[in-house]
N, CA, C and O atoms as a GROMACS GRO file, in nm:
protein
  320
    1UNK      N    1   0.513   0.188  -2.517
    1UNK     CA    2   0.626   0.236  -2.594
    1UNK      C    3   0.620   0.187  -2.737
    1UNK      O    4   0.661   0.256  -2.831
    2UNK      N    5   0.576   0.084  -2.750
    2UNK     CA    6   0.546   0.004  -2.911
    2UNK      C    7   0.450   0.063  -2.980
    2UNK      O    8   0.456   0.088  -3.100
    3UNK      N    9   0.330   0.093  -2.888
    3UNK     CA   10   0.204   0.196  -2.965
    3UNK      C   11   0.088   0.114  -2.954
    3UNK      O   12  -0.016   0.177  -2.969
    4UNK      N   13   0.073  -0.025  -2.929
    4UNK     CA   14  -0.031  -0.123  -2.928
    4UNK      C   15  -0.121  -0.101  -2.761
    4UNK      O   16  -0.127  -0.181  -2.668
    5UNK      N   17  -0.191   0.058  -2.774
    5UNK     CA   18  -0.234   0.037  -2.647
    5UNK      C   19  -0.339  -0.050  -2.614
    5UNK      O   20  -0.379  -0.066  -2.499
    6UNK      N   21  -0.385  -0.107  -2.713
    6UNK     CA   22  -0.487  -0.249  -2.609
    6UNK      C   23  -0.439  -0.316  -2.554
    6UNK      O   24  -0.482  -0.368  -2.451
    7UNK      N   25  -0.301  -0.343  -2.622
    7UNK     CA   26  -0.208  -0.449  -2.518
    7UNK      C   27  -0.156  -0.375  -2.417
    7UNK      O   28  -0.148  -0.420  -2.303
    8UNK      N   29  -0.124  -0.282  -2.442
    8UNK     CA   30  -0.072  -0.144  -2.295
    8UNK      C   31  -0.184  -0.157  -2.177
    8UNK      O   32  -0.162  -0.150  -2.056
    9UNK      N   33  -0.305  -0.176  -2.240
    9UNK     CA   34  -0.439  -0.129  -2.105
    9UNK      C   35  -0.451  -0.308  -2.066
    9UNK      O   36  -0.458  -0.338  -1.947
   10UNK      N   37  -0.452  -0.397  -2.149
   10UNK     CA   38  -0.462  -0.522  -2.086
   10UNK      C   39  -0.334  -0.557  -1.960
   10UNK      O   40  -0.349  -0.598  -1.844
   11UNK      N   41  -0.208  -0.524  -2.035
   11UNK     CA   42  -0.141  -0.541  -1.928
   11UNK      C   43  -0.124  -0.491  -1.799
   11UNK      O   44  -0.101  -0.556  -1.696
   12UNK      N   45  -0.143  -0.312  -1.819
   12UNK     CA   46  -0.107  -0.260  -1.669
   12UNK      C   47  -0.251  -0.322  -1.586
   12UNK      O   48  -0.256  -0.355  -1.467
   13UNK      N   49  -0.368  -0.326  -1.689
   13UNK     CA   50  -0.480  -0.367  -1.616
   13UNK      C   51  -0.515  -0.458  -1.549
   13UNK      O   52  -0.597  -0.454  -1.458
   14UNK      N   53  -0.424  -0.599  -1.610
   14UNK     CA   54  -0.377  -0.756  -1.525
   14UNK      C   55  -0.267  -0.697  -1.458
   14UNK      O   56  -0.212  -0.790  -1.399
   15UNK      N   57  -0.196  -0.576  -1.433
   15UNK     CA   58  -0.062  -0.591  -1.333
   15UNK      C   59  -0.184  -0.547  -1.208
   15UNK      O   60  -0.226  -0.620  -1.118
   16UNK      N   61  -0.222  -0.412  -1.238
   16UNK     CA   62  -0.320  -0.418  -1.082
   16UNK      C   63  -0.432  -0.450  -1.074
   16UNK      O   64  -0.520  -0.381  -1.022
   17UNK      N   65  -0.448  -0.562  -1.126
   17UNK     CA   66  -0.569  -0.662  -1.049
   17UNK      C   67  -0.491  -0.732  -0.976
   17UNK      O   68  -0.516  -0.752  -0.857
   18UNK      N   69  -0.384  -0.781  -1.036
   18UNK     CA   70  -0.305  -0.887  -0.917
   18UNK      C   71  -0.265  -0.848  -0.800
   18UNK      O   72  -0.277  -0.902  -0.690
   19UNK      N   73  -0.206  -0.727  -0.836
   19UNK     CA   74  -0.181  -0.639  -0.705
   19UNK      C   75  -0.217  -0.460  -0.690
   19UNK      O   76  -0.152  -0.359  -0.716
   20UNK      N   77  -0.350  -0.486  -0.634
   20UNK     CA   78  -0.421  -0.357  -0.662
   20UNK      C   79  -0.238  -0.229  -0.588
   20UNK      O   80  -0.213  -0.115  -0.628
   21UNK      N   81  -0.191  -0.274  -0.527
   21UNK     CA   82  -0.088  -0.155  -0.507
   21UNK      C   83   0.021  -0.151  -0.572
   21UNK      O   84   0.120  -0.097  -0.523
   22UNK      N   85   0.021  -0.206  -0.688
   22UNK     CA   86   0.140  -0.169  -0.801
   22UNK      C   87   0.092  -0.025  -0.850
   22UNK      O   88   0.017  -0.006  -0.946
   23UNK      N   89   0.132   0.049  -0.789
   23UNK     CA   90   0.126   0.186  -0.852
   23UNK      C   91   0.186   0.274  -0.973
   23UNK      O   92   0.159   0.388  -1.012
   24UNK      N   93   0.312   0.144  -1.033
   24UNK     CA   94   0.353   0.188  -1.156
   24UNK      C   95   0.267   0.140  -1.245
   24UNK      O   96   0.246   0.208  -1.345
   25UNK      N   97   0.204   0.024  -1.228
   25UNK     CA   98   0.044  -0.048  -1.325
   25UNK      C   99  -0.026   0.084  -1.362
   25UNK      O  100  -0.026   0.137  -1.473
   26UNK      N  101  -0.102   0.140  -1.218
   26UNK     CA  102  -0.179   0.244  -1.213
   26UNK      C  103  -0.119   0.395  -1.336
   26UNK      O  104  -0.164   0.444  -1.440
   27UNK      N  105  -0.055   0.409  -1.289
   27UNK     CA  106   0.057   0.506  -1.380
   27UNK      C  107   0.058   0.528  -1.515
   27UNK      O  108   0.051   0.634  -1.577
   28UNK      N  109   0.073   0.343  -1.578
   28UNK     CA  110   0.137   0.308  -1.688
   28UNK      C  111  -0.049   0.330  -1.752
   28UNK      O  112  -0.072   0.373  -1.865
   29UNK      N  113  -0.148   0.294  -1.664
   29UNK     CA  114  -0.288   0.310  -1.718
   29UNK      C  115  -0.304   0.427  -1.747
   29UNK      O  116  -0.312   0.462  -1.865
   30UNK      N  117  -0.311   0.504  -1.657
   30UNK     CA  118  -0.308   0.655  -1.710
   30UNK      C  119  -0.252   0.734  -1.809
   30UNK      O  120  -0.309   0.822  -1.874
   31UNK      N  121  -0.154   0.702  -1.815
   31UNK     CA  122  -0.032   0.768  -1.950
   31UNK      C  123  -0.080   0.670  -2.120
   31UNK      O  124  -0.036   0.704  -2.230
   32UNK      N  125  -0.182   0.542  -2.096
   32UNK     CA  126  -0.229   0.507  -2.174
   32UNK      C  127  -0.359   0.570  -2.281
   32UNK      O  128  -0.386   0.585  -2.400
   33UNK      N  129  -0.418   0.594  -2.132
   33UNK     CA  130  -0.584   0.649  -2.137
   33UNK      C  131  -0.550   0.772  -2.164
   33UNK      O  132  -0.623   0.825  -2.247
   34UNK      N  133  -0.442   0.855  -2.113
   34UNK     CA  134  -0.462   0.981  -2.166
   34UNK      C  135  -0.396   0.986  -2.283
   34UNK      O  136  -0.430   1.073  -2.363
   35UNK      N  137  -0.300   0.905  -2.314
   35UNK     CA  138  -0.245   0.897  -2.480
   35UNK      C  139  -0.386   0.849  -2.608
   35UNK      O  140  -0.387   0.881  -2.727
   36UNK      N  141  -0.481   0.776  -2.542
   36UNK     CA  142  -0.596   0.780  -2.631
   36UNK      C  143  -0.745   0.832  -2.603
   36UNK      O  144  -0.846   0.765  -2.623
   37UNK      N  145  -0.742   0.981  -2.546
   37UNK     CA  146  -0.786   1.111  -2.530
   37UNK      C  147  -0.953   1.014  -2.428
   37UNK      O  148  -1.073   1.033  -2.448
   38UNK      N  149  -0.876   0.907  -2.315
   38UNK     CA  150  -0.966   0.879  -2.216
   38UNK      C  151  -0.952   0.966  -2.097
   38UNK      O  152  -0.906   0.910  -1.997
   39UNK      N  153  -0.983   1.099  -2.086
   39UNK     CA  154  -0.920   1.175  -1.982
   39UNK      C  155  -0.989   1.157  -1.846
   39UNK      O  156  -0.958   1.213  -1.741
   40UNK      N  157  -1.110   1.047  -1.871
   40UNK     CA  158  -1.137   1.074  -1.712
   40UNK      C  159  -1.103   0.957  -1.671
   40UNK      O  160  -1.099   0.953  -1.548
   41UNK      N  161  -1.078   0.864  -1.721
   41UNK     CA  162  -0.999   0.724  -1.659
   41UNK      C  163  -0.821   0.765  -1.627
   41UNK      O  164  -0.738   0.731  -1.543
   42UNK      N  165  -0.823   0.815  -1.693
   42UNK     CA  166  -0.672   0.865  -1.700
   42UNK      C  167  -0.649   0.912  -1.565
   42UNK      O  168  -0.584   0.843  -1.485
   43UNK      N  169  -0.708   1.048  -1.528
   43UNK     CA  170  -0.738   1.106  -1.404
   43UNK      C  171  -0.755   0.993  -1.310
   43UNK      O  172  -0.675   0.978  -1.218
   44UNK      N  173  -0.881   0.892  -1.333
   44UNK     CA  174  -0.889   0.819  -1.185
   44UNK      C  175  -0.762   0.717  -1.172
   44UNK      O  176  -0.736   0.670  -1.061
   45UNK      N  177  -0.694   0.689  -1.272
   45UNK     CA  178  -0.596   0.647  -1.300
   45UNK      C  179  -0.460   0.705  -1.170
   45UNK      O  180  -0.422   0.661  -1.061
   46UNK      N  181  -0.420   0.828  -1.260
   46UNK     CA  182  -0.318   0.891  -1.199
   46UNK      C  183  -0.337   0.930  -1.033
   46UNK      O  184  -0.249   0.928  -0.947
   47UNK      N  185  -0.471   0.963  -1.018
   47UNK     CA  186  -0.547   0.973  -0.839
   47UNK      C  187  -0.516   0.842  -0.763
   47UNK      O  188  -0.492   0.850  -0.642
   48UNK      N  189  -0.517   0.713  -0.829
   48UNK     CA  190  -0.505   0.638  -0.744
   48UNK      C  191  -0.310   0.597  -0.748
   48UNK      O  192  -0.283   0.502  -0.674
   49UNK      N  193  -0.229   0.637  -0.797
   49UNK     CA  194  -0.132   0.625  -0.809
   49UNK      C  195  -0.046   0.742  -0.706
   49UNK      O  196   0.064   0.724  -0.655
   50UNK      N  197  -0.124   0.853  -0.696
   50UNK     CA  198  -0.061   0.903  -0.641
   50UNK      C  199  -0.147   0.928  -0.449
   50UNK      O  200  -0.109   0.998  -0.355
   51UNK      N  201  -0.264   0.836  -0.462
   51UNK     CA  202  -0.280   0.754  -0.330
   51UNK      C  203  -0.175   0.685  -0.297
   51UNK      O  204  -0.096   0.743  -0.224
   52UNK      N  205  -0.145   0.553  -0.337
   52UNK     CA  206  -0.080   0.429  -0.341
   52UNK      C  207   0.102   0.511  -0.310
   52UNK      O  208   0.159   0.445  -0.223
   53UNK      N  209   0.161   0.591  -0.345
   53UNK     CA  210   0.257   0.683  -0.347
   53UNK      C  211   0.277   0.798  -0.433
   53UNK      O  212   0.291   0.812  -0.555
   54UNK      N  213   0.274   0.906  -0.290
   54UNK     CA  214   0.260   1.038  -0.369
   54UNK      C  215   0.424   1.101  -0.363
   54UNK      O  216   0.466   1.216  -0.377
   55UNK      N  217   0.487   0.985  -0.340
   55UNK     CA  218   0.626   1.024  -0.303
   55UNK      C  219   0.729   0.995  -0.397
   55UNK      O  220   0.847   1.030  -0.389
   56UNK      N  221   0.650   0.898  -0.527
   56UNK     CA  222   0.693   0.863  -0.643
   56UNK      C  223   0.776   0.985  -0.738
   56UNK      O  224   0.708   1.080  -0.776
   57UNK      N  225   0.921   0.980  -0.773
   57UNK     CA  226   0.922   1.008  -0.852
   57UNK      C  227   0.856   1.122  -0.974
   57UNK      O  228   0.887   1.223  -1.037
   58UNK      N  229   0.765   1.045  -0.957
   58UNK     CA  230   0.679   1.097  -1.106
   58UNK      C  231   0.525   1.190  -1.065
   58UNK      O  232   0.455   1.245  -1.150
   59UNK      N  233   0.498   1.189  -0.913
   59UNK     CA  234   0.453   1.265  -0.885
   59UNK      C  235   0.373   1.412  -0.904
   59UNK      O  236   0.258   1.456  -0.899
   60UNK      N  237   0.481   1.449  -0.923
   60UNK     CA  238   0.467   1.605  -0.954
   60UNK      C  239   0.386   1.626  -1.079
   60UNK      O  240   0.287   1.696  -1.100
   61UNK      N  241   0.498   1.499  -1.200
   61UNK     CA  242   0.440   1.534  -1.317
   61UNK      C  243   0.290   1.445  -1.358
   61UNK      O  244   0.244   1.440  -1.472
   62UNK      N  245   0.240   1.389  -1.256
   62UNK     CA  246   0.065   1.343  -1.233
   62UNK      C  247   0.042   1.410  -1.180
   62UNK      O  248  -0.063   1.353  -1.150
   63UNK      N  249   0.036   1.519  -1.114
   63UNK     CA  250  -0.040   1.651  -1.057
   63UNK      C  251  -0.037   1.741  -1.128
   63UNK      O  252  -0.118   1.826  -1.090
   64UNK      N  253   0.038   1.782  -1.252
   64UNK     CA  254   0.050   1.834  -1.344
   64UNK      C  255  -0.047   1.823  -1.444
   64UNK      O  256  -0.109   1.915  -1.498
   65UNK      N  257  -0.056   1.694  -1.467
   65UNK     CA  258  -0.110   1.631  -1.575
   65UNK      C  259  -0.276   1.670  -1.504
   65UNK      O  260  -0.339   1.768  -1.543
   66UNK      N  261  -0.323   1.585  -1.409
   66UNK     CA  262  -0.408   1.620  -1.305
   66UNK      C  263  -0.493   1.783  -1.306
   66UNK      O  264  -0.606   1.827  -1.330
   67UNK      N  265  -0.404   1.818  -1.278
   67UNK     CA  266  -0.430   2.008  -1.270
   67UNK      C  267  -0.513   2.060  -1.391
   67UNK      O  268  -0.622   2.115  -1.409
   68UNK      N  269  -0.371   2.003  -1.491
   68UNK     CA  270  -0.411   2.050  -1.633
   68UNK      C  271  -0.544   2.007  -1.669
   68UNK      O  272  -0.627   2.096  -1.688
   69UNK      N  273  -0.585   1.860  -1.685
   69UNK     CA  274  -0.747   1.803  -1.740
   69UNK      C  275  -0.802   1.855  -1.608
   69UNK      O  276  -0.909   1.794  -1.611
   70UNK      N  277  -0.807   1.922  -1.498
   70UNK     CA  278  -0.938   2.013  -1.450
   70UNK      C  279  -0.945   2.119  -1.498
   70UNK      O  280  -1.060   2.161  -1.510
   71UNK      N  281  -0.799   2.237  -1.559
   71UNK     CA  282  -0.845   2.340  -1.566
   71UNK      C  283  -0.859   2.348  -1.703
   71UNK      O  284  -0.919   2.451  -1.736
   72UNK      N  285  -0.818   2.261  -1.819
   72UNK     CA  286  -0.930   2.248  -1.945
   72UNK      C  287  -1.048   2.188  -1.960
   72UNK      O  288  -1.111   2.182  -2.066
   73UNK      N  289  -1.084   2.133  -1.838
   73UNK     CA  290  -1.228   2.043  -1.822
   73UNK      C  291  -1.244   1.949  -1.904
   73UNK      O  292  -1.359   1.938  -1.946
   74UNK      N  293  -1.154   1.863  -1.950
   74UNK     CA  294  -1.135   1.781  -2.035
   74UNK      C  295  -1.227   1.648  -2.013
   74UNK      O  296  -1.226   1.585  -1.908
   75UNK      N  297  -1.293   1.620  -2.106
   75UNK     CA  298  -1.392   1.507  -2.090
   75UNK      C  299  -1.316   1.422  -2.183
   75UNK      O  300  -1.227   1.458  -2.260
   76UNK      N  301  -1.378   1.263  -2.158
   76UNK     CA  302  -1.325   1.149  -2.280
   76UNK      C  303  -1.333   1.217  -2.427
   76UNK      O  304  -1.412   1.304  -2.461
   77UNK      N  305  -1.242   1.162  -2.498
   77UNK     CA  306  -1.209   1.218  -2.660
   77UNK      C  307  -1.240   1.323  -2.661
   77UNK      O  308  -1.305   1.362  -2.759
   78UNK      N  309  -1.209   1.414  -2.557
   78UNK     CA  310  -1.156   1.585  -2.643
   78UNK      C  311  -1.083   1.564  -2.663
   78UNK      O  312  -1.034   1.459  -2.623
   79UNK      N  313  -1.000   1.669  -2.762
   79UNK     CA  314  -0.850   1.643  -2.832
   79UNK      C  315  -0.812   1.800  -2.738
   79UNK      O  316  -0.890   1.884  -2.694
   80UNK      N  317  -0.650   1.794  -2.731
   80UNK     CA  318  -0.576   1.839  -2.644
   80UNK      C  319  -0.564   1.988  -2.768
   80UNK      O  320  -0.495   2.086  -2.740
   0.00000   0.00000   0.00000
């Protein structure tokens, strides 16, 4: 939310190492990686979040997101 995503990817990245099933960690990685055009971490990102709970909330809109970088085939640093 501040904009400092190295500190964004260090943190969610120490939240799930500690506990690989914090799935808002997982989440918060993805919405990072894809805010700085990492779309395939992003993806394995949001895949394992919506392993961990696909019943989340926010769901829908990571299958969305999901859907979308397959059907633009979006690789790391394409721009949207």
């Amino acid at each position: 939310m501040l904009g400092d995503m190295p500190k964004s990817i260090s943190a969610a990245g120490n939240a799930s190492k500690i506990n690989e099933l914090h799935y808002q960690a997982h989440a918060g990685l993805g919405l990072v990686y894809s805010d700085t055009n990492q779309y395939k971490k992003a993806a394995q990102a949001f895949r394992k979040t919506l392993s961990l709970n696909p019943w989340s909330p926010v769901s829908s809109r990571l299958n969305i997101c999901l859907d979308t970088m397959k059907r633009l085939e979006l690789e790391e640093d394409d721009e949207l």
